[in-house]
N, C-alpha and C positions, 0 to 999 in steps of 0.2 A: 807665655803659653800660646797665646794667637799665633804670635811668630813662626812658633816651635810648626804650627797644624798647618801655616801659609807655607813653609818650607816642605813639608813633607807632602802635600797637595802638589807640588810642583816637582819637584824630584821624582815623584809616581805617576806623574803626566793627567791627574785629577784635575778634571774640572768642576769645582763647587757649582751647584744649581741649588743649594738650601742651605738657609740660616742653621746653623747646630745650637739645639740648646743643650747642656751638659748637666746631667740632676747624678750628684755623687752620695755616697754614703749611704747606698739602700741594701738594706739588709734582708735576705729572700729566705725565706724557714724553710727548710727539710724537712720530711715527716720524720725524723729522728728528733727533729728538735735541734741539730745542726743548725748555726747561721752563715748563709754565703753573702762577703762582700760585695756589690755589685754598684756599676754607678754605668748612668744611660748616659748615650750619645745619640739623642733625637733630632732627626730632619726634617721629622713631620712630628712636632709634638700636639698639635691643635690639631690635625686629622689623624684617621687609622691608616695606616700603612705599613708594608711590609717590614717585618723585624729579623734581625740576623742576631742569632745569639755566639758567642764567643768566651769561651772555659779558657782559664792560662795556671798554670802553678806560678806562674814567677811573678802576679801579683798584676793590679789594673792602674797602672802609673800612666800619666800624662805621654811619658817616652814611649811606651808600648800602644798606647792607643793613639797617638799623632798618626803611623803605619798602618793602622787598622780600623779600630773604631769608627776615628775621625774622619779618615775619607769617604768609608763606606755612608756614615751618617752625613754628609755632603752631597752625598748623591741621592740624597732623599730617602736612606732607610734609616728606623729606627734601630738602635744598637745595642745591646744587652752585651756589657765585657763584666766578668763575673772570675774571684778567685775560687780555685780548686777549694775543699773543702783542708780547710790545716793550714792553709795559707796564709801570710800576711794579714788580713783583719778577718778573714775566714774562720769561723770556729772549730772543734773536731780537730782529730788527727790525720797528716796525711799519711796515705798509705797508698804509692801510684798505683795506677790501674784500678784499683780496685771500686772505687767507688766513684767511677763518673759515667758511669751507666745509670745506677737510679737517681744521682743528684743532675746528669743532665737532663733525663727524665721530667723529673719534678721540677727542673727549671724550665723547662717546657710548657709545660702546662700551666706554670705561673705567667709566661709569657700570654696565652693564649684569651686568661684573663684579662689582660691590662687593654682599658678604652684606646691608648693608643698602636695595638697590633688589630690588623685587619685579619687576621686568619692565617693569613700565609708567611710561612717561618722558613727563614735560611741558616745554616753555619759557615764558620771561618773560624779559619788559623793553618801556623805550619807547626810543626813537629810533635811536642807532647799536647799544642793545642787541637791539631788533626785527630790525637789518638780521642780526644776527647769525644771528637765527630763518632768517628770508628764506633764510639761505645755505645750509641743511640742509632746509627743509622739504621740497624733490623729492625729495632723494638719502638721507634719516633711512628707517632700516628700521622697520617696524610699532610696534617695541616706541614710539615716539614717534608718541604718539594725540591730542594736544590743546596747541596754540600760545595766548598770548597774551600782544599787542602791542600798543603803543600809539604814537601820533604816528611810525610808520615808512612805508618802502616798499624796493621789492623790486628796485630800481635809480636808483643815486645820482645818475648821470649826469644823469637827467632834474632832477636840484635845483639841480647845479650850473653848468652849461649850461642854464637857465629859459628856453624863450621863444627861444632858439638866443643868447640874451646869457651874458653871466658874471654870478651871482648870489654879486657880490664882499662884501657885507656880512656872511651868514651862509659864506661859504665864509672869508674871511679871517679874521675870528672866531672859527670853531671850529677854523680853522687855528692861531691865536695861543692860543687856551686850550689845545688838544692839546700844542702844542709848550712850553707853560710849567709845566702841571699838574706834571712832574714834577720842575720845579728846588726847591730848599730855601723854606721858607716863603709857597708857592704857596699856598692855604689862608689864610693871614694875610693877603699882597698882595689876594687875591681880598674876601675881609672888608672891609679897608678899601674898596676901591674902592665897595663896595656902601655901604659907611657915609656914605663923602663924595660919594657920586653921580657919583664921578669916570669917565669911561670908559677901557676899557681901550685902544681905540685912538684918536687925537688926531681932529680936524675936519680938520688939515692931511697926518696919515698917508693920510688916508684919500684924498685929492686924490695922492697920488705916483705920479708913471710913471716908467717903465714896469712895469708889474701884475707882471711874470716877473722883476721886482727887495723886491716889498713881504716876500716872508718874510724876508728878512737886513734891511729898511729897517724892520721891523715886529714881526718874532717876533725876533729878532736874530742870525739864524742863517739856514743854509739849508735848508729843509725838502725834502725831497726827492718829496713826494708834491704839494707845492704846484708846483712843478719840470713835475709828470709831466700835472698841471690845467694848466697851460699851455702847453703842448706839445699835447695832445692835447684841442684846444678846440672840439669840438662833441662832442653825446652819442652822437654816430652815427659815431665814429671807433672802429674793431676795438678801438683797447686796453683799451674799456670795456667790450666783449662779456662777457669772462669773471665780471666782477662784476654784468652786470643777469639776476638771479635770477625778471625778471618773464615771461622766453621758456617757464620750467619751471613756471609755473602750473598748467598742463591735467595735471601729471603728481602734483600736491600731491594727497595720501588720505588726510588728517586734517583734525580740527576746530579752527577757529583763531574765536578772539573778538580783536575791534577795540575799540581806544577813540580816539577821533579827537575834534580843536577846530576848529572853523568857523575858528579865528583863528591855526590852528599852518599853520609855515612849510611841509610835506609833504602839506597835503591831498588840494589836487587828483591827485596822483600814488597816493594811499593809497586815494581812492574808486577811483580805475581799477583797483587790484589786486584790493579789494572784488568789483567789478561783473566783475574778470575771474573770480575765486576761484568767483564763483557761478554764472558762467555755464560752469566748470567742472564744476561739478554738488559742487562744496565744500561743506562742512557751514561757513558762516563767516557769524558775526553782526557787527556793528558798534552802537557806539552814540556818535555824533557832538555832545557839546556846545557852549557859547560858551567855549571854551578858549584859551588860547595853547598855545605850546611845554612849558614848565615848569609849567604850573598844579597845584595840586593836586587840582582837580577831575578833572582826567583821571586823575591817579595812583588817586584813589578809587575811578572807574567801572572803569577797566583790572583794580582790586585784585578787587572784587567779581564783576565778569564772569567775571573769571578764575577765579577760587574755583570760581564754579559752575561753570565747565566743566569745570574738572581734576574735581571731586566727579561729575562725569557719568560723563566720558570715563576716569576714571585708577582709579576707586573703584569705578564701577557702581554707583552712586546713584540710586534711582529718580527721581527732582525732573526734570520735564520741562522741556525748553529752553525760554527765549518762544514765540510761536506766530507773531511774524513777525521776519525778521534783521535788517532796519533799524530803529534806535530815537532819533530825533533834537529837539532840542530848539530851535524857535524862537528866535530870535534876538529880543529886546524882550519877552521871553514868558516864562511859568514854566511855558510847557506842551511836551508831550514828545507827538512822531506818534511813529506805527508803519508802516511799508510794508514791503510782499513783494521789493520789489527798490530797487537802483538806477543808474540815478533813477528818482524815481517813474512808475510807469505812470498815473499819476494827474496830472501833470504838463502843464499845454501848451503849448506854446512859442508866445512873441508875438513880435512883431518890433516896436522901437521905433527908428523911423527918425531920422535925424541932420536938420536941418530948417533952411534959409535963416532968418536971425533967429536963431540959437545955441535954436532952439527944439527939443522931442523929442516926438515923439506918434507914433501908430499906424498914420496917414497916410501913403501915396507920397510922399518929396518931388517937389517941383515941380522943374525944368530951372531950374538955377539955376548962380551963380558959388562955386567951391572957400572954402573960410576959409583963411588961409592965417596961419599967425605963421615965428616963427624962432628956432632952437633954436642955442643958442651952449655947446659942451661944455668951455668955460671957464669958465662962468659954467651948471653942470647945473641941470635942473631938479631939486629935491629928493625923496626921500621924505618924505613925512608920515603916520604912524602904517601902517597894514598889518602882513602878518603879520611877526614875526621871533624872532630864535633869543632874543633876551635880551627879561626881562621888563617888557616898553615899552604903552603905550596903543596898541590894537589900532582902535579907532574914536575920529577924534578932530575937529576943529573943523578945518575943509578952508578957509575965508574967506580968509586968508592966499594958501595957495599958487593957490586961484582968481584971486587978483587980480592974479598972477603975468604976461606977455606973451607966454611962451611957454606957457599954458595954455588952452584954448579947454573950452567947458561950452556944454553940449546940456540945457535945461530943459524939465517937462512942464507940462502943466498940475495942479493940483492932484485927487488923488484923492478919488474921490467915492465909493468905501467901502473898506474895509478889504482887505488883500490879502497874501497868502503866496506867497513867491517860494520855491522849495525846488527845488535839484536844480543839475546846471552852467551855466553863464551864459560865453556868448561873446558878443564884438565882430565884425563882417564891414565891415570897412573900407577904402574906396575911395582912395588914396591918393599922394601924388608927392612927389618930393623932387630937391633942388638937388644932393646929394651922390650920391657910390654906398652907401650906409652909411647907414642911419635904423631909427631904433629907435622905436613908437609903443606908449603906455601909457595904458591904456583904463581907467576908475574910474569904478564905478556909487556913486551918491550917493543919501542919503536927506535931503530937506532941508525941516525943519519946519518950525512956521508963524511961526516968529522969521526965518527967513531962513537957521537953523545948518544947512550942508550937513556931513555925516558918512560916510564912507563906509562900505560895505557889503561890496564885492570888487572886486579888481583883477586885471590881468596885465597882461605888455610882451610882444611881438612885435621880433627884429631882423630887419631886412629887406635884402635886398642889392635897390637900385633899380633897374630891366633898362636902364633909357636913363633920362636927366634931364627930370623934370617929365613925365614919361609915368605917368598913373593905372595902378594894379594893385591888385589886391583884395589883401587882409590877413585875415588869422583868428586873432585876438587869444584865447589862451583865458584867460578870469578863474577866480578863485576861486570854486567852489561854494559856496551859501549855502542858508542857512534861514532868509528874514528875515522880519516880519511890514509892512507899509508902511502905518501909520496915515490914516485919512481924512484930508485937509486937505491931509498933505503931497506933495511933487513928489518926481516921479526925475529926476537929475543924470546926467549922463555926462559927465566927464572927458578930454579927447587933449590929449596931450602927447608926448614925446620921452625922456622919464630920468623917472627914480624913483632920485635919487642919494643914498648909495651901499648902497640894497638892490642895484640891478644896477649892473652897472658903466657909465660913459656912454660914450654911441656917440661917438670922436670923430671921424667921417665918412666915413673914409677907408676904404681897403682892408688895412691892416696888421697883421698877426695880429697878435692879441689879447697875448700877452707880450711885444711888440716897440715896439708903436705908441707914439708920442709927440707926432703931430704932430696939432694940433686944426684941425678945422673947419665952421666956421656953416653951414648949411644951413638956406633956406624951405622949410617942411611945408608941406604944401596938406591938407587933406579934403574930398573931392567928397563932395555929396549932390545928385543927380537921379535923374531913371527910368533912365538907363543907367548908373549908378554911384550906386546907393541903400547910401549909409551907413546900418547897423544897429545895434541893441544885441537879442541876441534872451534872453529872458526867461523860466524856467520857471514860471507862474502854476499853484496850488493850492488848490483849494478852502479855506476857512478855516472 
């Protein structure tokens, strides 16, 4: 175990200044009468000093806290790592979101008592451990001065419900890890899988209807939260009020540091909280690299940022914050900007018009005929690389599914110098369909002077179509980027229909979403004239 925390100290560029002493198996009551798991990682156990609390569903293992617990309690704070409630030796049922507002709460306050907390309380974690953050940050009393989080956001709904689709790849995924993590040799099955490159769920699972049948066809059981995602199938349905933590922003009065991945499945939703947090008048940095979900580059920047804030905010440390909150890292680049906000005020938006000929330039289109192909949810159009929860090629070699029939691509001419795209990037699409039901997925491309298109950012849009083959505009929002777009090369853009199974596929009809069975084909069309000018519009940045 030593080993395990002297490796992981080192790899995270930690330098230890305090003995840890490790007290496991403490169990913290809920006023329900609930018991939460919890075991401390104290730096300062014989004096009071600042404590960082830390909420995880996937359980307080030695593996998990070597990353977290342990360095933070190396640096001299004390550490509270605590299971979710329903977890691993946690009592109760879980049921996410929903109850880590008052049990982070009430661990709060348990904290507040203990001879070893001075007063002053931090958080940590990245993804469902951030949401945990999220869930106290309005309602946490003063004694809690300084958050940091990494690859989260502050309402789920918007991940799971993507785009008004079902974003069934990573929701059924971390539906089937949540629901397995705690049977016997979960750990070992997980091992191998990663060993044999096997995946956890089949090519053919993944194809099963009806969706409100996959956690017993899948996890092998019935989940009952996966039940409640299908039932209540858009993010704007009330049951999901009580867990979007993002309405409480304006009331957030602490300092929170961000570590975010151009390439992690949460971004777009995490710069919104950013940009809301600031315009808050929030003390909240960010610092966004070429990340996935899991990387350990983010765990590194999240580890570091954090340090200095808590030493700020928890210790009264003189060492002054950066001098600007945004700190982002080019994409093709080893180089790192700085901005006062975002997006950048430095930013300009272009508009790159969709063009007769599958061509893309700057230019009005001309009054011209729709492109049309056909989208068959029997036969989906696929994902290829984008962002996602497991650790997969995030930009990858697009040739394949371009040559695909139901994909149509918009090319530019070649760039004539160098150029920085940095900030959100949306589609504005003119559009018609044969069905009531169409789902359209917009992918900006980078494609060099071999011809290798790559992409950069995506998003899908579902759309309900008001009357058949009648144009209506679309507002597709992609992924925010930092990219750099070398001389020579072109921008691509992407329409299609599916990105299967990141989302789930439209199959045309009207049938709510855990019901539907019945497939079918539908002509897309994409207008591009002066009265329905298809776009892609573009944040260009000085370079």
């Amino acid at each position: 175990m030593q080993f395990l925390f002297r490796m992981m100290l080192k790899k995270l560029g930690v330098t230890q200044t305090h003995p840890v002493t490790i007290r496991k198996n403490i169990s913290v009551r809920m006023p329900d009468g609930a018991e939460l798991a919890t075991d401390l990682y104290l730096g300062s156990p014989d004096t009071r000093a600042p404590a960082i609390l830390i909420r995880s569903p996937y359980g307080i293992s030695v593996l998990l806290a070597a990353g977290m617990a342990y360095p933070l309690a190396a640096s001299g704070y004390n550490v509270v790592m605590q299971s979710c409630r329903g977890t691993f030796a946690s009592t109760g049922r879980f049921d996410p979101h929903h109850d880590e507002q008052r049990d982070g709460l009430a661990t709060i306050e348990w904290i507040k008592q203990q001879p070893w907390c001075d007063g002053a309380i931090g958080t940590y974690g990245p993804s469902y451990l951030g949401y945990t953050q999220w869930a106290v940050a309005a309602a946490a009393g003063p004694e809690v001065k300084a958050m940091g989080m990494q690859a989260t956001l502050a309402d789920f709904s918007l991940m799971t419900y993507m785009g008004d689709s079902f974003a069934l790849e990573n929701a059924l995924g971390w539906t089937h890890m949540v629901n397995t993590m705690q049977k016997p040799n979960a750990m070992l099955r997980l091992l191998l899988q990663r060993l044999t490159k096997r995946p956890a769920i089949s090519a053919a699972q993944w194809r099963l209807l009806p969706l409100g049948s996959l956690d017993e066809k899948v996890a092998g059981n019935r989940v009952d939260f996966w039940q409640d995602w299908m039932q209540h199938d858009t993010h704007r349905d009330p049951w999901w009020a009580p867990m979007n933590h993002r309405r409480t922003i304006p009331q957030v009065k602490r300092s929170i540091t961000m570590a975010a991945g151009w390439y992690d499945i949460f971004l777009p939703f995490q710069m919104e909280d950013f940009a809301a947090l600031r315009a808050a008048g929030c003390d909240a940095r960010i610092t966004i690299g070429p990340w996935r979900h899991q990387d350990f580059g983010m765990g590194h920047a999240g580890m570091h940022e954090s340090l200095a804030l808590f030493d700020r905010q928890l210790r009264g440390k003189p060492a002054a914050p950066p001098e600007k909150p945004v700190k982002l890292q080019v994409i093709g680049t080893q180089e790192w900007r700085y901005f006062d906000q975002w997006p950048p005020r430095e930013a300009r938006a272009e508009r790159w018009h969709l063009q007769p000929g599958r061509m893309l330039s700057q230019q009005a289109a001309p009054d011209s005929a729709p492109d049309t192909y056909r989208y068959d949810p029997a036969d989906p159009t696929p994902s290829v690389g984008g962002p996602a929860l497991d650790m997969v090629p995030f930009s990858v070699d697009n040739t394949r599914l371009e040559a695909r029939a139901d994909v149509i691509t918009y090319t530019s001419e070649p760039m004539t110098r160098q150029r920085d795209i940095i900030g959100p990037v949306t589609a504005e699409l003119h559009v018609s369909s044969t069905a009531p039901s169409a789902d359209f997925f917009v992918r900006l491309c980078d494609v060099d002077a071999n011809g290798v298109s790559k992409n950069v950012c995506d998003g899908l849009q579902r759309v309900r179509i008001d009357a058949a083959n009648t144009p209506q505009r679309v507002q597709v929002q992609c992924w925010p980027t930092a990219y750099r777009v070398a001389p020579g090369h072109r921008l691509r853009v992407q329409v299609s229909s599916g990105a299967f199974p990141r989302w789930a596929r439209n199959p045309g009809g009207t049938e709510p979403i855990a019901t539907a069975t019945r497939m079918q084909a539908a002509t897309q069309s994409v207008h591009h004239s002066a009265a329905q000018p298809s776009a892609i519009i573009l944040p260009f940045v000085d370079s």
